[in-house]
C-alpha positions as CSV (number, residue, x, y, z in Angstrom):
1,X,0.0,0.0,0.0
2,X,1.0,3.4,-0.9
3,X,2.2,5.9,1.8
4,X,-0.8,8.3,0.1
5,X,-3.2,5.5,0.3
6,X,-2.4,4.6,3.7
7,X,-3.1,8.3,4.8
8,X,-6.5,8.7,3.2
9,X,-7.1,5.2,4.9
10,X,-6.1,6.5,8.3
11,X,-8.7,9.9,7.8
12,X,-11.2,7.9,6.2
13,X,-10.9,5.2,9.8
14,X,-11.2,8.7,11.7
15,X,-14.0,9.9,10.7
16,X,-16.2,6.6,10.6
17,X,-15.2,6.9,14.3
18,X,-16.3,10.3,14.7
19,X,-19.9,10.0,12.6
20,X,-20.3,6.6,15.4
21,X,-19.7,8.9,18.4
22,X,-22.0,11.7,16.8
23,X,-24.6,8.9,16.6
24,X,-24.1,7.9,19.8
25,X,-24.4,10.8,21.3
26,X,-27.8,11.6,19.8
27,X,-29.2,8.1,21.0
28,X,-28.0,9.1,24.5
29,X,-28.4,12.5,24.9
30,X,-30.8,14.3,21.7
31,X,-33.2,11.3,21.5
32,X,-34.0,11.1,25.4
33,X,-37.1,12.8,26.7
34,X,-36.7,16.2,27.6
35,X,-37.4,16.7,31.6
36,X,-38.1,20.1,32.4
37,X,-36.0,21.6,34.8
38,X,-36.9,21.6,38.5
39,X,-38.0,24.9,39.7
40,X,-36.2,26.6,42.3
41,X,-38.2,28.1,45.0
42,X,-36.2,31.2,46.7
43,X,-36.7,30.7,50.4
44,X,-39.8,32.8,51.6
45,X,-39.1,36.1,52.9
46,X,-42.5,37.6,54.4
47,X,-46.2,36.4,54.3
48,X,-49.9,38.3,53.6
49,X,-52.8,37.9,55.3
50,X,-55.3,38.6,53.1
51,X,-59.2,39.1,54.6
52,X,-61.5,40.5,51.3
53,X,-64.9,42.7,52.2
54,X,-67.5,40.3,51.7
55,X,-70.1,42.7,50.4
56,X,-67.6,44.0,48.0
57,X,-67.0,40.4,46.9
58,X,-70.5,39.7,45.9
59,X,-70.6,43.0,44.5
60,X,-67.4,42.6,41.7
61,X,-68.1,39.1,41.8
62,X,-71.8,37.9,42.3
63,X,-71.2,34.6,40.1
64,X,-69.1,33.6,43.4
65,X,-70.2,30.1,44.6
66,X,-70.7,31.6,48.4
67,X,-72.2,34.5,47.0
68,X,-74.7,32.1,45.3
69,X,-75.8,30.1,47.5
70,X,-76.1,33.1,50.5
71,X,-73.7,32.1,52.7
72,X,-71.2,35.5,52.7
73,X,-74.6,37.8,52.8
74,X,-75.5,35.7,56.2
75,X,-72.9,36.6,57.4
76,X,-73.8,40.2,57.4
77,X,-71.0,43.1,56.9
78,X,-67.8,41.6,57.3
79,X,-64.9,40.4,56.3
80,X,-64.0,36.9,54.5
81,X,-61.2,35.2,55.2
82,X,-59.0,34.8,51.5
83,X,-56.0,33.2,52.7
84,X,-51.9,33.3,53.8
85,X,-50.2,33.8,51.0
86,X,-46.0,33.2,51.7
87,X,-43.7,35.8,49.9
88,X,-42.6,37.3,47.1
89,X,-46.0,36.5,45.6
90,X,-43.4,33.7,42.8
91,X,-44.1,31.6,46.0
92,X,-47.0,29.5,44.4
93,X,-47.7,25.7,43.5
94,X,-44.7,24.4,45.6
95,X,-44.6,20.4,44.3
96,X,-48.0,20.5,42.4
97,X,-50.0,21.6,39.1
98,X,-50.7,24.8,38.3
99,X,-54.3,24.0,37.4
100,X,-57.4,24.5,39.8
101,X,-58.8,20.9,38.8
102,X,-56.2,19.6,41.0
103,X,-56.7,20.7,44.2
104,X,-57.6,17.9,47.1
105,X,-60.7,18.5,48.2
106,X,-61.2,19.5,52.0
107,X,-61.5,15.8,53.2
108,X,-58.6,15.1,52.3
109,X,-56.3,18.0,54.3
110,X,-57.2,15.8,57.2
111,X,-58.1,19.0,59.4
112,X,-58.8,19.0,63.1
113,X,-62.6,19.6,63.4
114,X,-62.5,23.1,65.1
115,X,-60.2,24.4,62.3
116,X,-63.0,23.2,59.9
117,X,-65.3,25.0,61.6
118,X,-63.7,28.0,61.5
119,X,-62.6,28.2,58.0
120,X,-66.4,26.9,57.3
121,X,-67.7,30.4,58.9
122,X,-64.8,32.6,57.7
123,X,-64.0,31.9,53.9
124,X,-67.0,32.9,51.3
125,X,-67.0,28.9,50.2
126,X,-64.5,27.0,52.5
127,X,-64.9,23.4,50.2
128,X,-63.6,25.3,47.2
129,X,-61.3,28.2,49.0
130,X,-59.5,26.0,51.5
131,X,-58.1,23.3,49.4
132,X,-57.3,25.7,46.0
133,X,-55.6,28.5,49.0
134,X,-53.6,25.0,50.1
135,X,-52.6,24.1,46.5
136,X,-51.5,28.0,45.8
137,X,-50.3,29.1,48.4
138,X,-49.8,26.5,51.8
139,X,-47.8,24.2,49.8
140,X,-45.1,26.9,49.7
141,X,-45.2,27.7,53.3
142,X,-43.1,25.1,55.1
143,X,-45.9,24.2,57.4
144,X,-48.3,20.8,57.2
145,X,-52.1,22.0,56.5
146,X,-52.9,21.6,60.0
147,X,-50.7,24.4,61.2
148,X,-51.1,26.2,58.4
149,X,-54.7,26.7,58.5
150,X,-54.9,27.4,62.2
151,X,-52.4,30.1,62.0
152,X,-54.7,31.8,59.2
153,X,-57.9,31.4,61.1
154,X,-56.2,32.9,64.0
155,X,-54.6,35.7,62.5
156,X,-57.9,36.4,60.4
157,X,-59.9,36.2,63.7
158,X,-57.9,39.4,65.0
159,X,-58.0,41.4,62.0
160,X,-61.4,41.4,61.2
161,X,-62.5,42.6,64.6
162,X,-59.8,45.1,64.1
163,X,-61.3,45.6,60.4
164,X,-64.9,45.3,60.4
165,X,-66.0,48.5,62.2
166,X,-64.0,50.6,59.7
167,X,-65.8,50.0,57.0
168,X,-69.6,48.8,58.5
169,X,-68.9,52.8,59.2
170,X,-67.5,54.3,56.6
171,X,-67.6,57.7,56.4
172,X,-69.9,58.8,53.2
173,X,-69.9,54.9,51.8
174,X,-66.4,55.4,51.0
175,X,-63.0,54.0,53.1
176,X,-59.4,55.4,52.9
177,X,-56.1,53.8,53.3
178,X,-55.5,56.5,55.7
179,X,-58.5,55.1,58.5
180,X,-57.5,51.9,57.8
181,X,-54.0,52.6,58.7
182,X,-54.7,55.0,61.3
183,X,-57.1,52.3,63.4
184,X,-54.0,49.2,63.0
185,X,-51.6,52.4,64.9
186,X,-54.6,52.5,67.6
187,X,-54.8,49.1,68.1
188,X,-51.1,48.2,68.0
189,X,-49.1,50.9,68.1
190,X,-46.8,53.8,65.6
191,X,-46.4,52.3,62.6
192,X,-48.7,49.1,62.4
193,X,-50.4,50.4,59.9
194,X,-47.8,50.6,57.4
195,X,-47.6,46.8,57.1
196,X,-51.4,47.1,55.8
197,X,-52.3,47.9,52.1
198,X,-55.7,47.8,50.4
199,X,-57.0,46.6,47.3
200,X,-59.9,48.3,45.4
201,X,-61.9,46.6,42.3
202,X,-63.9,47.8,39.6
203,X,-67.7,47.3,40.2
204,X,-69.1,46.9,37.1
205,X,-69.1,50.4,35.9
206,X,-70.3,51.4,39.6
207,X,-66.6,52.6,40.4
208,X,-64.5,51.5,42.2
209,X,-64.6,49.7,45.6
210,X,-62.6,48.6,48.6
211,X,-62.4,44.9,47.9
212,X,-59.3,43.3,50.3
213,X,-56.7,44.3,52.7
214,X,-53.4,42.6,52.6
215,X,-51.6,42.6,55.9
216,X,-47.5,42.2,56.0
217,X,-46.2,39.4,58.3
218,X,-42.7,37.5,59.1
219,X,-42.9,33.6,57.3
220,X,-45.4,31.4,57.9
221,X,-43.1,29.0,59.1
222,X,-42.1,31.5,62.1
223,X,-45.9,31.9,63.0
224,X,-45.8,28.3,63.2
225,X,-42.6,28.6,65.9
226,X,-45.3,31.3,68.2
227,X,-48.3,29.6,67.2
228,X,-49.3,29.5,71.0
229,X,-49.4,33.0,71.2
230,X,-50.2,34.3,68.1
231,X,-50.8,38.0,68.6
232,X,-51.2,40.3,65.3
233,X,-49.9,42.9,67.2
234,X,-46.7,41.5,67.8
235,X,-46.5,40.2,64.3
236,X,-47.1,43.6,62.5
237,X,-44.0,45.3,63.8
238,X,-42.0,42.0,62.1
239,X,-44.0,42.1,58.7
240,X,-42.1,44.3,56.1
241,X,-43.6,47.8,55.6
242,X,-45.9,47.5,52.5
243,X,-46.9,50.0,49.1
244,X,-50.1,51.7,50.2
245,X,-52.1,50.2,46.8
246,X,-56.0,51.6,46.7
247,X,-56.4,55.0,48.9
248,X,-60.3,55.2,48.9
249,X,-62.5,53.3,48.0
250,X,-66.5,52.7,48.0
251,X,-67.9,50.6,50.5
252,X,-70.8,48.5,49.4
């Protein structure tokens, strides 16, 4: 064999090899099913109490299961009880679907009865709003549903009787931020009321109403460590300060 033969032999050996390996590589590595990467949740920072006026809520939304069937206007003027929501608000659908038709049903959270009770007279439909707030927002709070939903009904408990007589007496129909803030720093000292914001919603043309106020609080997982004591109080002064949102609103 000629020296010249021998060397396109030796290239020609080389790149078989190198058209196997590309092969190879694509059975191994191109052809496998894609796996989408695993989220990374950044550790929670804060968490939101989040109580919504229920009158408002039938208002902006009267298709609204517990607005249907009565049970938020039995309960008179008052607030509902929306949820805990862990912070910043990417905290959501921690290790489950994105997708409303797979929340558990309340059954299966395995609640202690007196926390079903309560969430049964504070949320607007507690068989829908319990397990979707779970699914959204508990699964991302470090806590097992248990604890998690007796810190809320706690927490919510104290707000709303903080809450409800500034807006069952609003002054001309309409709210403020500035009396809502101004009645959390007389209950609970200078500055409570800066870890408070509130929410307003269109009504159908009707304007704009005060629909939810969001309260600023440490981690739901260090509620869980004072859970015997719960106080809002207490908890307000470690909450974040928050942006004011809505300033005044109409109350319905």
């Amino acid at each position: 064999m000629r020296r010249g033969d021998a060397a396109v032999l030796s290239i020609s050996t080389v790149l078989g090899a190198m058209a196997v390996a590309a092969i190879v590589v694509s059975v191994l590595v191109v052809d496998q099913p894609r796996v989408p990467p695993k989220r990374v949740m950044a550790e929670s920072s804060s968490s939101l109490l989040v109580v919504t006026w229920g009158p408002a809520l039938c208002k902006v939304d009267p298709a609204n299961a517990g607005c249907r069937s009565g049970h938020v206007g039995s309960l008179g003027p008052a607030f509902v009880l929306h949820g805990l929501w862990p912070q910043p608000p990417e905290q959501q659908f921690c290790g489950v679907p994105k997708s409303s038709g797979q929340d558990p049903g309340l059954p299966a959270l395995n609640l202690p009865q007196n926390v079903q009770v309560d969430l049964q007279s504070m949320m607007s439909d507690a068989a829908i709003m319990a397990p979707h707030e779970w699914s959204a927002h508990g699964t991302c709070s470090g806590v097992p549903p248990a604890d998690y939903f007796s810190i809320v009904t706690t927490l919510a408990e104290q707000a709303t009787t903080v809450l409800d007589p500034v807006f069952r007496h609003a002054d001309g129909g309409r709210v403020s931020l500035t009396a809502v803030r101004d009645r959390f720093d007389t209950q609970f000292g200078r500055d409570a009321g800066k870890r408070v914001s509130m929410n307003c919603r269109d009504s159908r043309g009707d304007g704009m109403v005060a629909y939810e106020v969001h309260l600023s609080l440490p981690p739901v997982a260090e509620l869980r460590n004072v859970s015997s004591s719960l106080a809002l109080g207490d908890l307000l002064g470690k909450g974040p300060t928050v942006l004011p949102g809505c300033l005044l609103g109409r109350v319905p």
